[in-house]
C-alpha positions in Angstrom: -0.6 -10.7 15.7 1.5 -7.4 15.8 1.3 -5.5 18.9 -0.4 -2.5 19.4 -0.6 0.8 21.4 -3.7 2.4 22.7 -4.2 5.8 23.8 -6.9 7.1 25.9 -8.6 10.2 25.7 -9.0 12.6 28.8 -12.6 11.8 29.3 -12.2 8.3 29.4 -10.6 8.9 32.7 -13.1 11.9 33.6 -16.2 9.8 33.0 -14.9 7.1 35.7 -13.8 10.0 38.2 -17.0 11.3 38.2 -19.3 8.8 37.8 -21.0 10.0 34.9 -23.5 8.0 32.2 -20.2 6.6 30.2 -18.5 5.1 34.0 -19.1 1.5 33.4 -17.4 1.4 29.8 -15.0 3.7 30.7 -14.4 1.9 34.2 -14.5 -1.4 32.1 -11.6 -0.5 30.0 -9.5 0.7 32.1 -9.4 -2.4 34.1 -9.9 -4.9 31.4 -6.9 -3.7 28.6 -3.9 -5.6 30.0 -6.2 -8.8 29.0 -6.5 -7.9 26.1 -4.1 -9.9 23.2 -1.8 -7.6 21.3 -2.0 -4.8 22.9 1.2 -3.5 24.3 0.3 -0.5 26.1 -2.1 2.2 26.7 -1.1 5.9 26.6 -2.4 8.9 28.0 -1.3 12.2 27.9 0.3 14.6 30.5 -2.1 17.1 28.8 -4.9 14.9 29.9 -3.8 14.4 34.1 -3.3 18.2 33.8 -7.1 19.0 33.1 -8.1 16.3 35.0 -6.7 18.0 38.2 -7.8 21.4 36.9 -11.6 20.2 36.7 -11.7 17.2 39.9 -10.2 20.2 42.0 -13.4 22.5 40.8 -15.7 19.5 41.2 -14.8 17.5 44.2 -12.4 20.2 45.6 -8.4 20.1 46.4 -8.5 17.3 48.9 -9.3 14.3 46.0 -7.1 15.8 42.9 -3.8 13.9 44.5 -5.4 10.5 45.3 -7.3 10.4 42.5 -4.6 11.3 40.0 -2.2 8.5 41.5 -5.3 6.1 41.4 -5.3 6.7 37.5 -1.7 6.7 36.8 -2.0 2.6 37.5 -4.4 2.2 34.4 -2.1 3.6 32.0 1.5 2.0 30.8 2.8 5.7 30.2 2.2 9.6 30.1 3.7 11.1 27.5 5.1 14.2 27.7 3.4 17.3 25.4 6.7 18.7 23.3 7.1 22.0 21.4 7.1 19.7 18.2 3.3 18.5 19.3 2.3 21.9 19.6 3.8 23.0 16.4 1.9 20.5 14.1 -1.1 21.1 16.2 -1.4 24.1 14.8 -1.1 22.9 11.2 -4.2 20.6 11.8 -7.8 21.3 11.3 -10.6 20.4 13.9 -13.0 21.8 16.4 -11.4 21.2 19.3 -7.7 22.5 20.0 -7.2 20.3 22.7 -8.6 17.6 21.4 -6.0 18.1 18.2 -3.3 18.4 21.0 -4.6 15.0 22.0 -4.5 13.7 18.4 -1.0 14.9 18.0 0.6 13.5 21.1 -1.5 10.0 20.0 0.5 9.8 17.0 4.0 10.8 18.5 3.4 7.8 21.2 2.7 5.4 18.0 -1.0 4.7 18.7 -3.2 2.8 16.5 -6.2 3.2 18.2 -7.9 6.4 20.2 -10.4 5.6 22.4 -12.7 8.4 23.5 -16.2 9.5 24.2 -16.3 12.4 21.8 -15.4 10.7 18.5 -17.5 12.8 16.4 -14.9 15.5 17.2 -12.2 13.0 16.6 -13.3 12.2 13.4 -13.8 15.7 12.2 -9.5 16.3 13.1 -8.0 17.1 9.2 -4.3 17.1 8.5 -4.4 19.0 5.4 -0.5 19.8 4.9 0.2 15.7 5.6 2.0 16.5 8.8 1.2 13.4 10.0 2.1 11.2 7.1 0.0 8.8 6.4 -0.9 8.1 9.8 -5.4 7.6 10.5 -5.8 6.1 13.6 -8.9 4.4 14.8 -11.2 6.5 16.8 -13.8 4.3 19.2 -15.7 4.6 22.3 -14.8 2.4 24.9 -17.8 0.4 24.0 -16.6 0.0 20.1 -13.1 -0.9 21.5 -14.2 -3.7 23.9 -16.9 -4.6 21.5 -13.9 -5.3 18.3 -11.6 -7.1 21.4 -14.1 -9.7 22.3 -15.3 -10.6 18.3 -11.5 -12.1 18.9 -11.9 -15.7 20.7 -8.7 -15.2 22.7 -10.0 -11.5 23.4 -13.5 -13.2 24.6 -11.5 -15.7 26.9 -9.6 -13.1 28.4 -12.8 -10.5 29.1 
C-alpha cells in the first residue's frame, strides 16, 4: 500500500478548539491518524495556526492562543510554510474562498492526496482552469468521510 499524506484544513483544528457541533469527528481524527495504515503524515498549514491565533484570541482572549497553539502543533507531522510561489498560482485558481484556494495550493505543494475539511462544498467548487496544478485532484472529505473510508479497510478497523 503506497503511503500517503494528509492535510488538514483550518477548521478541523477550529471545530476541536472551540467545541463546536463538528468536535468529536474533528477531535477523533486528530487523535486517531497515526493508526491509521499508509498514511505518512498529516499536514497543516502555517496559514491555518495563523487564523487560528487571530480568531481563539477574539474568542477565548490572549491568555489561551499560546497553549492552545502548542497543544495542536502535536496533532500534525508538519506546518508548511506559505511561499510566494503558493500565492502566485493561487491567484490563477478559481473558487469562492481565497483562503480556502491558499489552503488548496499549499495542500498540493506538501504532496497531499487527501484534504480533510468541514467545508468541502467550497473545496469542491476550487477550479484550476490554466492546469497550474497539473493533473493533481485531491480528495476532499469531512473528517467523518475520512475515518468512515479508513475503517472499510480491516487493518484500518483494527487499528481504530
Amino acid at each position: 500500500m503506497p503511503m500517503s499524506r494528509i492535510f488538514f484544513d483550518t477548521n478541523i483544528f477550529l471545530h476541536t478548539l472551540l467545541a463546536e457541533t463538528e468536535c468529536v469527528s474533528c477531535t477523533r481524527l486528530l487523535s486517531k491518524w497515526r493508526e491509521i495504515p499508509g498514511v505518512e503524515e498529516a499536514v497543516a498549514s502555517c496559514l491555518s495556526f495563523a487564523n487560528i491565533a487571530y480568531i481563539l484570541r477574539k474568542q477565548a482572549g490572549k491568555e489561551k492562543v499560546a497553549p492552545s497553539i502548542n497543544a495542536l502543533l502535536n496533532y500534525v507531522s508538519r506546518l508548511t510554510p506559505n511561499t510566494e510561489e503558493e500565492y502566485s498560482a493561487a491567484f490563477m485558481l478559481r473558487g469562492p474562498d481565497y483562503e480556502d484556494i491558499l489552503q488548496y495550493v499549499n495542500a498540493w505543494m506538501a504532496g497531499c492526496s487527501t484534504i480533510i475539511t468541514t467545508n468541502g462544498k467550497d473545496f469542491r467548487r476550487i477550479s484550476d482552469p490554466e492546469g497550474v496544478l497539473g493533473e493533481w485532484s485531491p480528495e476532499i472529505l469531512s473528517p467523518e468521510e475520512y475515518l468512515h473510508t479508513a475503517l472499510e479497510n480491516d487493518a484500518g478497523r483494527a487499528a481504530l
